[in-house]
Structure formats: C-alpha cells, structure tokens
C-alpha positions in Angstrom: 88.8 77.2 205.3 92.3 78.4 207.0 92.2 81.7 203.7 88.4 82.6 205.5 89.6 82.4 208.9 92.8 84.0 208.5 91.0 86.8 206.5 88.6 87.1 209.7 91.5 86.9 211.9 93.0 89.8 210.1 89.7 92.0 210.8 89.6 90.8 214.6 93.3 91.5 215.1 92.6 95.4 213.6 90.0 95.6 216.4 91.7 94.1 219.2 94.6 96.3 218.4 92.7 99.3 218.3 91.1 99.0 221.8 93.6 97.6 223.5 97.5 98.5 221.7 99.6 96.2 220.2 102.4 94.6 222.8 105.7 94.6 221.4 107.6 91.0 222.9 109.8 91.7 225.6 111.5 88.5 227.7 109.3 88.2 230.8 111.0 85.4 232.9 114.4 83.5 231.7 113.7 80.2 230.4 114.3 78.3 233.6 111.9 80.5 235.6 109.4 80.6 232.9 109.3 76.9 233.0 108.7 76.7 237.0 106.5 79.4 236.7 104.3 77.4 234.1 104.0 74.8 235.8 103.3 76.4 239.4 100.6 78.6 236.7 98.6 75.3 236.4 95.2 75.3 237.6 95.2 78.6 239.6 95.7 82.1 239.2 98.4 84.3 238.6 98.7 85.7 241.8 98.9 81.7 243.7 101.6 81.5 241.3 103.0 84.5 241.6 103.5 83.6 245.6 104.7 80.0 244.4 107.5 81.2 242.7 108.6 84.5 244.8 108.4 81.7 247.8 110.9 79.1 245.6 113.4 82.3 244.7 113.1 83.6 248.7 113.9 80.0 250.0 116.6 78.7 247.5 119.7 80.1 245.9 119.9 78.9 242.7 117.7 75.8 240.8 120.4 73.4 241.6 119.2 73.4 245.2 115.3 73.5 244.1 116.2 70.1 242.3 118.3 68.4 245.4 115.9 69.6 247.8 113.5 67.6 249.7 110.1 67.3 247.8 108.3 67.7 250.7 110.3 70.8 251.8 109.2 72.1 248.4 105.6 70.9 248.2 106.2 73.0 251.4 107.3 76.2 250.1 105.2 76.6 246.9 101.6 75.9 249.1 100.3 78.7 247.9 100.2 78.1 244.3 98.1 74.7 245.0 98.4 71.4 244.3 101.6 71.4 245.8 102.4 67.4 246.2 101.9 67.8 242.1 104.0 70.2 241.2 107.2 69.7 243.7 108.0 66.5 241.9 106.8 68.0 238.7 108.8 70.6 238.7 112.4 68.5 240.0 111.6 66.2 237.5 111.9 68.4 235.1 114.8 70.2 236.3 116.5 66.3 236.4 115.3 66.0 232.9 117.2 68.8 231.7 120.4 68.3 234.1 120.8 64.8 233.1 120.2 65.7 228.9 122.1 68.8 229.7 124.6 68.7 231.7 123.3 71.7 233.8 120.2 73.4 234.6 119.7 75.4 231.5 117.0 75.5 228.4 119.4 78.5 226.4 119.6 75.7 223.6 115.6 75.9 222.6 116.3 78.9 220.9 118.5 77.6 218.0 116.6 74.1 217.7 113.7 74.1 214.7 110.6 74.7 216.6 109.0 71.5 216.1 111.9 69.8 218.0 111.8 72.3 220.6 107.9 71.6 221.4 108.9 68.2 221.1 112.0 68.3 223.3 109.8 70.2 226.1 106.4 67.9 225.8 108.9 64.7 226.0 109.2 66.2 229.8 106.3 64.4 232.3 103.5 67.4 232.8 104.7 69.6 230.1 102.4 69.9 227.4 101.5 71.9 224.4 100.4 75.4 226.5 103.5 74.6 228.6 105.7 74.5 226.0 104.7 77.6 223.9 105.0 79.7 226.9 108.7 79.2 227.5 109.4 79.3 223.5 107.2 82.6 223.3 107.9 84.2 226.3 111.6 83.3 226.8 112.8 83.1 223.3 110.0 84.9 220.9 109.7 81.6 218.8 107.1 81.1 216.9 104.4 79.3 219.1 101.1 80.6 220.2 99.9 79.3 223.5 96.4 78.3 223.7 94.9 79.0 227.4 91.3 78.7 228.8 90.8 82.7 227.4 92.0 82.1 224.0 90.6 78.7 223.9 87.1 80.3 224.9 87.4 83.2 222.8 88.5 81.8 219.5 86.2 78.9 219.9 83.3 81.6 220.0 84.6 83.6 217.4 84.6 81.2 215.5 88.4 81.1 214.4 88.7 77.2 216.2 85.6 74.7 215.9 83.9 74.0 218.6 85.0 70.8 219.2 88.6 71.6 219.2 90.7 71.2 222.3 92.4 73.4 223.6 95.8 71.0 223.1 94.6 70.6 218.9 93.7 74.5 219.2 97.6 75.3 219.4 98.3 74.1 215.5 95.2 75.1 214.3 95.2 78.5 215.5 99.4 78.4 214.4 97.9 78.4 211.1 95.8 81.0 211.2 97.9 84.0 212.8 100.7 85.1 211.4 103.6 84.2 213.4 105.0 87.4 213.6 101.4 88.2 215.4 102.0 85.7 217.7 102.7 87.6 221.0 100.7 90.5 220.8 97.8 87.8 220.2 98.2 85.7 222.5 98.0 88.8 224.9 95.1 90.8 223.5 93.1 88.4 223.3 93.7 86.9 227.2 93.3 90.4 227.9 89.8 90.3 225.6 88.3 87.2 227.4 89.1 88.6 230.9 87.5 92.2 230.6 84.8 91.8 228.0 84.4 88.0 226.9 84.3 86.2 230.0 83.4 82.8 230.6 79.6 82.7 232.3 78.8 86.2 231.2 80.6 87.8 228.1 79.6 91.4 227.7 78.5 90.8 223.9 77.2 94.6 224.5 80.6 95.9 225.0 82.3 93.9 222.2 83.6 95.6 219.2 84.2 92.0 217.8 80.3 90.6 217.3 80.3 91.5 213.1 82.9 88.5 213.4 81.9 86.4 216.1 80.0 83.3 216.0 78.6 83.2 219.1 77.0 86.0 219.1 75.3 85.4 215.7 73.6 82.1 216.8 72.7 84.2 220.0 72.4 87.8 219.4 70.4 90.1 221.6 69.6 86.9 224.0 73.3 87.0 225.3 
C-alpha cells in the first residue's frame, strides 16, 4: 500500500510544485518562540496568534519573566490569541518543564537527539502533542517530522494519501512514511497553501484543481462537487 501511495504522492508533489514553487526550509521562529507560538496557534488563526505573541515579546523581556509572571497577567496579555486561561498556564508550564529538565529556558538540545526521542521528549510536555511537536522540530531545526494540520489532514484525507478514518494525530506517521523526508518542508507548505486557496473545507474548487487524476474525492464525486 505505502509503494502506491508514495508513487501517487510523487505525481501530486510534481504538481503542487509546479503551481505553487518548491520552498526551500529556512528557520522561521527559534525554538522557544516556535513553541509559544504553537501553542498560542491552537484553535485560531494566524493572525490571533500572531497578536498573542507580538503582545508576549512587547510586554516581557526575556521567557524567564513569561514563566515567573502572573498567569493571570499573561492570560491578560495573550487575549487576543483566545482561550487565554488555557494557554497562560499551558505555555509556563512548559517553559517550567524545560527549566527544571534543563536547567534554563532552552530546547537547542532537540536538534542532536534521534527524532523519536525528540517527539517524545516534547509530547511528554502537558498540551503538546504530535502537530505541536513537529512544528518546532521542522520549523526550528529542519528534522525530519511532517506536521499534520486541519489543511493537510483534509487534503490528504481526500486525496486519498491517508484513509479516511485516520486522525489527524495517526496521520503524522502514516503520512511520515509516505513523503520522503527530505520533502518534508516544502510539503507541509504546499499543501496548507493547496487546502487554503483551492481545496477548502465546505467548498473545494475541484474545477480549479490540477490534482483530481489523483484524488479520491473527486472520483467518488466528480462533476457533482
């Protein structure tokens, strides 16, 4: 099964590339940031967490001071990412977590564990799970993880490269196995950017897709979508 759907990948990948480039990995966040950023990222958009964070690095000098200061000061400052009360003590936990393992606020050691005990160092941490933790290995250290969001989950899942009852946490492994690491980045981006413009979630634009020759969904539904 994984030779079929990594031969499928392959041909999806081509096309993906083709409309939309193929993003060479650059460092967006340092690990520490891209960790608080994560976790402000859950369940809203990018700009709410966009505002979260800028409002964390305008209030606070360094993440020592996020950590010791009052969680309701916090919940506070990061309003406008949502869910505040959540993710103030979410986020100081973590950042307790890693001062009391650590020794100081720092996450520069993930990138010489073996991956599989980096996931499992990061999804040992209360609220970090398996998206979580493939953002900050991806994104801050170019390790091989593939992070499995609501647009990848949604567009593999119709194209037929996940089954369709596969979660988005199971996705991450299964989808590991099909993409070549190496692809990793530039995947995980083209095909966010895929699910965004052209298959979105109420009303993909199966039209507009240069993907349908390898998509399952729009096989089963073809000109009715």
């Amino acid at each position: 099964m994984n030779s079929t759907r990594q031969a499928q990948y392959k041909a999806i990948a081509a096309l993906l590339q083709e409309h939309y480039g193929y993003p060479e990995w650059r460092q967006h966040l340092p690990p520490i940031d891209e960790l608080v950023s994560t976790i402000l990222s859950q369940n809203t958009s990018d700009l709410n967490r966009d505002r979260g964070f800028d409002a964390i690095k305008a209030r606070y000098p360094d993440w020592d001071s996020v950590r010791d200061a009052p969680t309701a000061e916090l919940a506070e400052v990061i309003r406008p990412a949502g869910l505040a009360q959540q993710k103030a003590p979410r986020i100081q936990a973590a950042l307790r977590y890693i001062t009391e393992t650590q020794g100081r606020i720092t996450l520069d050691f993930l990138g010489d564990l073996p991956i599989d005990e980096a996931k499992a160092w990061l999804t040992a941490m209360n609220g970090i799970g398996p998206k979580t933790a493939a953002i900050i290995l991806l994104f801050a250290f170019n390790r091989e993880a593939f992070p499995v969001d609501t647009h990848v989950h949604r567009v593999t899942m119709r194209l037929g490269l996940i089954d369709e009852k596969t979660s988005a946490d199971n996705a991450h492994a299964v989808l590991e196995a099909i993409v070549p690491s190496t692809d990793y980045y530039a995947a995980h981006l083209n095909i966010i950017r895929h699910g965004r413009e052209v298959c979105k979630a109420r009303k993909p634009l199966c039209a507009q897709c240069p993907l349908t020759a390898y998509c399952r969904y729009y096989q089963q539904n073809g000109e009715s979508v």
